[in-house]
The first five atom37 places (N, CA, C, CB, O) and aatype in JSON, in Angstrom:
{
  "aatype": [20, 20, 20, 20, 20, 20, 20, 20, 20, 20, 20, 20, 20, 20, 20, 20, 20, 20, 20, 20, 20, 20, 20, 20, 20, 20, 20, 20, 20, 20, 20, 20, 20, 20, 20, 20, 20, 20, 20, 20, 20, 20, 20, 20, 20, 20, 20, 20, 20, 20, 20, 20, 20, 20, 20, 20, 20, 20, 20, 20, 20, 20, 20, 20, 20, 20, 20, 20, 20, 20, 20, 20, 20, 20, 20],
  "atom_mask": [
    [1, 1, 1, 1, 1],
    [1, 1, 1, 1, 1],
    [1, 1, 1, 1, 1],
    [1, 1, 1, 1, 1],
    [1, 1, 1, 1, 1],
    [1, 1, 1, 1, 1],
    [1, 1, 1, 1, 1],
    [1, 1, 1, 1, 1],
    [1, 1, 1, 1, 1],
    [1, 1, 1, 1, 1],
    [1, 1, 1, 1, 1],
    [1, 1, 1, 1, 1],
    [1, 1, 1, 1, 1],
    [1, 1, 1, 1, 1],
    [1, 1, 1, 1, 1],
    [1, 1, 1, 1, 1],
    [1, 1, 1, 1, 1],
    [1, 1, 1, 1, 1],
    [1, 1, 1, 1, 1],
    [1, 1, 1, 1, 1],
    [1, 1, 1, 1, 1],
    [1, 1, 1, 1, 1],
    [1, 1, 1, 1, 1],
    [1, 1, 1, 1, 1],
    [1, 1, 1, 1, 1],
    [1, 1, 1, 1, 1],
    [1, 1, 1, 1, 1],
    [1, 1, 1, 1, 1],
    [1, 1, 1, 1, 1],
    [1, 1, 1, 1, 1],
    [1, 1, 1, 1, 1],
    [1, 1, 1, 1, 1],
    [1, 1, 1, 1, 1],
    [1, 1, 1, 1, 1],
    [1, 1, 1, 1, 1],
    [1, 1, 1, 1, 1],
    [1, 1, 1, 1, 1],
    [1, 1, 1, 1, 1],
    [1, 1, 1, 1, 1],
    [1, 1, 1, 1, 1],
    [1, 1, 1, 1, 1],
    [1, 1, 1, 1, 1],
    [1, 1, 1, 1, 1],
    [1, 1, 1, 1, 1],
    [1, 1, 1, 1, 1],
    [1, 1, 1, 1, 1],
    [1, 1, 1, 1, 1],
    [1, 1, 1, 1, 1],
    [1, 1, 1, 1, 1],
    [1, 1, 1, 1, 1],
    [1, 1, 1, 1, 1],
    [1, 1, 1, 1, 1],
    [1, 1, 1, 1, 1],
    [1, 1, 1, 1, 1],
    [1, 1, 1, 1, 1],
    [1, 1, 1, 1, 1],
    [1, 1, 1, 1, 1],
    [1, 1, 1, 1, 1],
    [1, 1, 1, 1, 1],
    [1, 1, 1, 1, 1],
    [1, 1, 1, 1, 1],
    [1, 1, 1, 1, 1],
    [1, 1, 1, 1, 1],
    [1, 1, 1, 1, 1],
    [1, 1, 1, 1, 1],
    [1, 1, 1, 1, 1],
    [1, 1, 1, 1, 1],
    [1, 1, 1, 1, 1],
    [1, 1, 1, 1, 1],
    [1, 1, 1, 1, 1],
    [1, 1, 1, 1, 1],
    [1, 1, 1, 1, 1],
    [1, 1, 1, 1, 1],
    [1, 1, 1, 1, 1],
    [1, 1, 1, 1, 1]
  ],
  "atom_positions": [
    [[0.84, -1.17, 0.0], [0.0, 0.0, 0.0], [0.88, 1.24, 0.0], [-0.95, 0.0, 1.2], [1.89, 1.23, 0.71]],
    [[0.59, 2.24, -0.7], [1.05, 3.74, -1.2], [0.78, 4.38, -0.54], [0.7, 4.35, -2.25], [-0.39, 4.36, -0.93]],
    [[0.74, 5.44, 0.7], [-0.15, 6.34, 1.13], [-0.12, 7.53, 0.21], [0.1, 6.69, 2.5], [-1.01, 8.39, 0.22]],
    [[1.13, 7.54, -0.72], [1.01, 8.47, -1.94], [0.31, 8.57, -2.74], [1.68, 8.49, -2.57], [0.52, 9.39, -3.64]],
    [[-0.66, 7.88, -2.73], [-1.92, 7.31, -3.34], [-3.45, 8.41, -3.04], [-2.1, 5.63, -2.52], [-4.36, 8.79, -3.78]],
    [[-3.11, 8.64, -1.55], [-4.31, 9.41, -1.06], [-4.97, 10.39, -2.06], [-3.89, 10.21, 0.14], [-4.53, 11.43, -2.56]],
    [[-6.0, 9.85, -2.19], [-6.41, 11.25, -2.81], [-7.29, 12.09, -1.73], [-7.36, 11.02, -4.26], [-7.87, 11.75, -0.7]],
    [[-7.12, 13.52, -2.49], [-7.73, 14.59, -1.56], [-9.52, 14.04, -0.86], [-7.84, 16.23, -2.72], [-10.11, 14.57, 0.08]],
    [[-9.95, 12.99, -1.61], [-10.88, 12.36, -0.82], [-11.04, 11.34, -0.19], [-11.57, 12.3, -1.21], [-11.98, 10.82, 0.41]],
    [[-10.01, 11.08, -0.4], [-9.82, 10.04, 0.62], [-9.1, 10.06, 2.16], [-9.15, 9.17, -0.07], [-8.89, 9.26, 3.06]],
    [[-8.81, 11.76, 1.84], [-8.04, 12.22, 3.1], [-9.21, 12.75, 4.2], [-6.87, 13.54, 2.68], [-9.32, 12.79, 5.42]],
    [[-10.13, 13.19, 2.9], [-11.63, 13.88, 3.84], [-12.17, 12.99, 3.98], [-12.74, 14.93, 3.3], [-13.02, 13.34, 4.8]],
    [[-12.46, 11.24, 3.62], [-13.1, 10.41, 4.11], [-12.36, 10.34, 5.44], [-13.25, 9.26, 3.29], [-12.75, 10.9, 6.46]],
    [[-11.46, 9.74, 5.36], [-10.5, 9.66, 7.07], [-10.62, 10.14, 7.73], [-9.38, 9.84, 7.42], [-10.86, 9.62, 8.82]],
    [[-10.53, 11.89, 7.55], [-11.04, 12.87, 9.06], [-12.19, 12.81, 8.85], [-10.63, 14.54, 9.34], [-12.48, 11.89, 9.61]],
    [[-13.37, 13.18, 8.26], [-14.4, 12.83, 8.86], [-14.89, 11.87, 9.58], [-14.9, 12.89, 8.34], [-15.52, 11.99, 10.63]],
    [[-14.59, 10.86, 9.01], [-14.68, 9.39, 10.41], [-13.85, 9.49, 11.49], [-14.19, 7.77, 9.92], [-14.36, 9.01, 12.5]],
    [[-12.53, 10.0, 11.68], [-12.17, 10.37, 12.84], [-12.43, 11.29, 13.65], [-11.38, 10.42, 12.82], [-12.47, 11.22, 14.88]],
    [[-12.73, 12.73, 12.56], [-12.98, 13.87, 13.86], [-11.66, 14.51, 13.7], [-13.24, 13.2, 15.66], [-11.5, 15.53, 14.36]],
    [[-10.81, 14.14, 13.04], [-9.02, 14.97, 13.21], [-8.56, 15.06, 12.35], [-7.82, 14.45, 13.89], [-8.96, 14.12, 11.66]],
    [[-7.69, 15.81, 11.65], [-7.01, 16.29, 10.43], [-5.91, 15.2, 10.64], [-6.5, 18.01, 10.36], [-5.49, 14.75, 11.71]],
    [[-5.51, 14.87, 9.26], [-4.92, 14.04, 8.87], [-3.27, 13.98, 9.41], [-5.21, 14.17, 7.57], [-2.4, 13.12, 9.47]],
    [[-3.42, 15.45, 9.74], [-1.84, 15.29, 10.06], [-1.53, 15.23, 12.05], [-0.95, 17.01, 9.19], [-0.66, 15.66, 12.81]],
    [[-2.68, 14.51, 12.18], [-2.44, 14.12, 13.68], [-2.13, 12.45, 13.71], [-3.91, 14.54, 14.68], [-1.84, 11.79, 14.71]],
    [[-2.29, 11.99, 12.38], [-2.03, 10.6, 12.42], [-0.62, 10.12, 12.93], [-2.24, 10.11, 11.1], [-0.34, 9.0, 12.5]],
    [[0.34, 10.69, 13.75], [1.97, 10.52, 13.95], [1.95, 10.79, 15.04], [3.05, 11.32, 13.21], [2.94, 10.6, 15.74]],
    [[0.23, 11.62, 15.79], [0.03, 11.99, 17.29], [-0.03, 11.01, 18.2], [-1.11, 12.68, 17.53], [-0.62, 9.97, 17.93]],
    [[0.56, 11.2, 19.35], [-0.28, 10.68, 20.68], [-0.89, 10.97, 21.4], [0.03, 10.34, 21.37], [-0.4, 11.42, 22.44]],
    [[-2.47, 10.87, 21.2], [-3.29, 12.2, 21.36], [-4.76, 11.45, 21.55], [-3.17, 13.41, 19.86], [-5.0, 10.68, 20.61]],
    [[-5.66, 11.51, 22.46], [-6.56, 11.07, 22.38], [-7.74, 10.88, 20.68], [-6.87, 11.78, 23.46], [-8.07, 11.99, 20.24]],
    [[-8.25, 9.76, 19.9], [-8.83, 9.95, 18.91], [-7.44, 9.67, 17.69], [-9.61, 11.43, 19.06], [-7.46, 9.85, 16.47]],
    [[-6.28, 9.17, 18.6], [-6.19, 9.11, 17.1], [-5.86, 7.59, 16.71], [-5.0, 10.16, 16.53], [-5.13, 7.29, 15.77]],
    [[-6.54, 6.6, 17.63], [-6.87, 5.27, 17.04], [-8.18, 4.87, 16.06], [-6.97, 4.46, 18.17], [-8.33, 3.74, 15.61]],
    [[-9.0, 5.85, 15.83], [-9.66, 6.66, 14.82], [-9.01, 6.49, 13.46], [-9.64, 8.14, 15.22], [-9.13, 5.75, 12.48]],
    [[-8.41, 7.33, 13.79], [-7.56, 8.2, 12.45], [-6.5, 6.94, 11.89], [-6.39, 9.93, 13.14], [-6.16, 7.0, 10.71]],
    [[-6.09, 6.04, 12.59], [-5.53, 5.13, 12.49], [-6.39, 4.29, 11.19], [-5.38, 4.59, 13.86], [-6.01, 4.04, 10.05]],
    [[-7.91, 3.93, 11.98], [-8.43, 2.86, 11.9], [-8.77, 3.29, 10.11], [-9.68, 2.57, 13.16], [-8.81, 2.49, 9.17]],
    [[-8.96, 4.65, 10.07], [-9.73, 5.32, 8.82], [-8.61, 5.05, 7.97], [-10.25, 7.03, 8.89], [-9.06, 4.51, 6.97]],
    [[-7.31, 5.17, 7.88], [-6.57, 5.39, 7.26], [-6.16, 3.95, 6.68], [-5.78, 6.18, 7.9], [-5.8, 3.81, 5.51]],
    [[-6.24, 2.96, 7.53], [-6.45, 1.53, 6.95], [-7.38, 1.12, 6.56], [-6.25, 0.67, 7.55], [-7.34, 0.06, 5.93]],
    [[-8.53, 1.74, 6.78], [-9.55, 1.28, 5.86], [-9.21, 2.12, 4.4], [-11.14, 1.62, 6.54], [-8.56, 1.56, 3.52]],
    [[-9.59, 3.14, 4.27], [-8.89, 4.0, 3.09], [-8.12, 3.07, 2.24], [-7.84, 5.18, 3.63], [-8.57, 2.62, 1.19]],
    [[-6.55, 2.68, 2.89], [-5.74, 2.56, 2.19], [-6.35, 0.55, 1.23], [-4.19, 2.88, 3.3], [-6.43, 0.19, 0.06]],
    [[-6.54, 0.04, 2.19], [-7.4, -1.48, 1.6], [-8.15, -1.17, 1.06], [-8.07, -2.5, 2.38], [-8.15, -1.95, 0.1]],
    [[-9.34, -0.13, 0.86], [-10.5, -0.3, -0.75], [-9.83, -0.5, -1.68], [-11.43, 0.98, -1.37], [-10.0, -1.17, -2.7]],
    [[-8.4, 0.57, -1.04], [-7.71, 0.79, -3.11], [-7.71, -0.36, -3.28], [-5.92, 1.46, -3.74], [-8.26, -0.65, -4.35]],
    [[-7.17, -1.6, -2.46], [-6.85, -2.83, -2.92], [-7.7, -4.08, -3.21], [-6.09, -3.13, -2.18], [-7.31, -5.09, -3.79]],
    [[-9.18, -3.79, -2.58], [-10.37, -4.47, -2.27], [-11.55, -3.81, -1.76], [-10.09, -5.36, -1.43], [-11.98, -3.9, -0.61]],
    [[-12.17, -2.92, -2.99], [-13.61, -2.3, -3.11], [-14.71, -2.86, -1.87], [-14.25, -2.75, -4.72], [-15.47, -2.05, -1.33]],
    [[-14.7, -3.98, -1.57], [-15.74, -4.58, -0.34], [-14.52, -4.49, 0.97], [-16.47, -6.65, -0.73], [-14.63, -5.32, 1.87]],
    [[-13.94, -3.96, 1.01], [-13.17, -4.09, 2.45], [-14.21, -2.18, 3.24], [-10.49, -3.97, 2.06], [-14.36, -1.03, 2.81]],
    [[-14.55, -2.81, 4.27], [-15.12, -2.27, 5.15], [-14.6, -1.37, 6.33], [-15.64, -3.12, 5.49], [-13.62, -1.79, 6.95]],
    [[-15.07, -0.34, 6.64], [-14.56, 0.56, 7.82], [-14.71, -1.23, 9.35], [-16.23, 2.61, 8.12], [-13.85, -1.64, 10.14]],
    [[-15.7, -1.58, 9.17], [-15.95, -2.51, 10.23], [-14.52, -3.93, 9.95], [-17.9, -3.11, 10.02], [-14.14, -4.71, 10.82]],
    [[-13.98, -3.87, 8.41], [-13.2, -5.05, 8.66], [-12.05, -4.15, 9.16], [-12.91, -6.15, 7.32], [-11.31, -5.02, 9.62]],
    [[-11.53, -3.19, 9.33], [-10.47, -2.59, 9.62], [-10.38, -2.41, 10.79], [-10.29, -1.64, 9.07], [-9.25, -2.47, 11.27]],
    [[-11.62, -2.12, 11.74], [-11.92, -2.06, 12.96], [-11.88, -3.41, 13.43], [-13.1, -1.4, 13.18], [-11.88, -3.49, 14.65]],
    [[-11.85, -4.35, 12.91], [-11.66, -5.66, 13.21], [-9.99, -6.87, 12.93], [-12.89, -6.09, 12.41], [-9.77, -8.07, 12.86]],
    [[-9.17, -5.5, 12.82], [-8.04, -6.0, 12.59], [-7.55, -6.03, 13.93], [-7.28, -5.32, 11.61], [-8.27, -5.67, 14.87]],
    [[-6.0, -6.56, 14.15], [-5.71, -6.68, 15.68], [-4.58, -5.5, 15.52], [-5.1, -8.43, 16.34], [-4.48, -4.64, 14.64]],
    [[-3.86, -5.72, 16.55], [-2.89, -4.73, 16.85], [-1.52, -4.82, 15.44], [-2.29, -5.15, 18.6], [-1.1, -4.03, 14.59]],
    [[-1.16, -6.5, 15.93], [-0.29, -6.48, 15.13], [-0.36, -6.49, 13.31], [0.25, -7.43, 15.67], [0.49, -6.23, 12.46]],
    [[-1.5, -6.82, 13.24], [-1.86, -6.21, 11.88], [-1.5, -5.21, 11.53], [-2.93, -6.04, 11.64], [-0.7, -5.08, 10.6]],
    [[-2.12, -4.04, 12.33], [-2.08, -2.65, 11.51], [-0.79, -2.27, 11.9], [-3.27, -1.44, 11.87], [-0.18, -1.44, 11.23]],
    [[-0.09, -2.98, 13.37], [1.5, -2.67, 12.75], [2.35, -2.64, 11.32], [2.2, -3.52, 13.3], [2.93, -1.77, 10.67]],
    [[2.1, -4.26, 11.14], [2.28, -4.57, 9.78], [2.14, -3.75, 8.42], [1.57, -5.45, 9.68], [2.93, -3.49, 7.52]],
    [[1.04, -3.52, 8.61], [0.12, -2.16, 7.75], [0.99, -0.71, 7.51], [-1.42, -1.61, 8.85], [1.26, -0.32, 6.38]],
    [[1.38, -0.02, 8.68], [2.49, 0.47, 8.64], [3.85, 0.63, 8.44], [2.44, 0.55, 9.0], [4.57, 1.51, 7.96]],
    [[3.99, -0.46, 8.94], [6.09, -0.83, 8.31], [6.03, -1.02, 6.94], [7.08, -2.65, 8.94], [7.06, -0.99, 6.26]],
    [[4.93, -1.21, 6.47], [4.3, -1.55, 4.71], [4.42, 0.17, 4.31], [2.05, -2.39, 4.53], [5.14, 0.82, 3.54]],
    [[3.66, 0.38, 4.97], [3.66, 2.34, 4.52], [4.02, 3.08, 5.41], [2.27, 3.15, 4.19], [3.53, 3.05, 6.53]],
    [[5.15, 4.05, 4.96], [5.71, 4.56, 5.96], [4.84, 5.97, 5.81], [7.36, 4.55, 5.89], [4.29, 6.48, 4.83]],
    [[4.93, 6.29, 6.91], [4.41, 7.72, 6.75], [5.3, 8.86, 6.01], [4.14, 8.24, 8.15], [6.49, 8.69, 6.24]],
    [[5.06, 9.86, 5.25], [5.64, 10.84, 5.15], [5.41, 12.16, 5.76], [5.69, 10.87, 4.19], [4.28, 12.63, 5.72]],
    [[6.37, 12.8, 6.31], [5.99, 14.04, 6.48], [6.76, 15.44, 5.5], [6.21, 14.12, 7.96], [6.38, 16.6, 5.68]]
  ]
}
């Protein structure tokens, strides 16, 4: 997964389901396991159109580690 990929709506899908601008995703900050959760869902449609805000919320910890060391963040 790309997060270079984001498109500008897919950045406003994410904060709106979280509640936080995108660039708190690197925070430690109340809400931003949210922003987490949105951002893996986001990034899996690109890869699988039926992947769900609820299957992403249903991943475990070490998953969405995984998920990350896969995409690094940029700032």
């Amino acid at each position: 997964m790309d997060i270079d990929t984001l498109t500008l709506g897919d950045i406003e899908d994410i904060e709106n389901y979280a509640g936080l601008s995108f660039s708190d995703i690197g925070e430690d900050k109340p809400g931003v396991s949210k922003l987490r959760t949105a951002l893996v869902w986001v990034l899996k449609r690109k890869e699988d159109s039926t992947f769900t805000i609820e299957n992403a919320r249903n991943m475990t910890p070490d998953e969405l580690s995984k998920i990350f060391e896969d995409t690094p963040l940029k700032k």
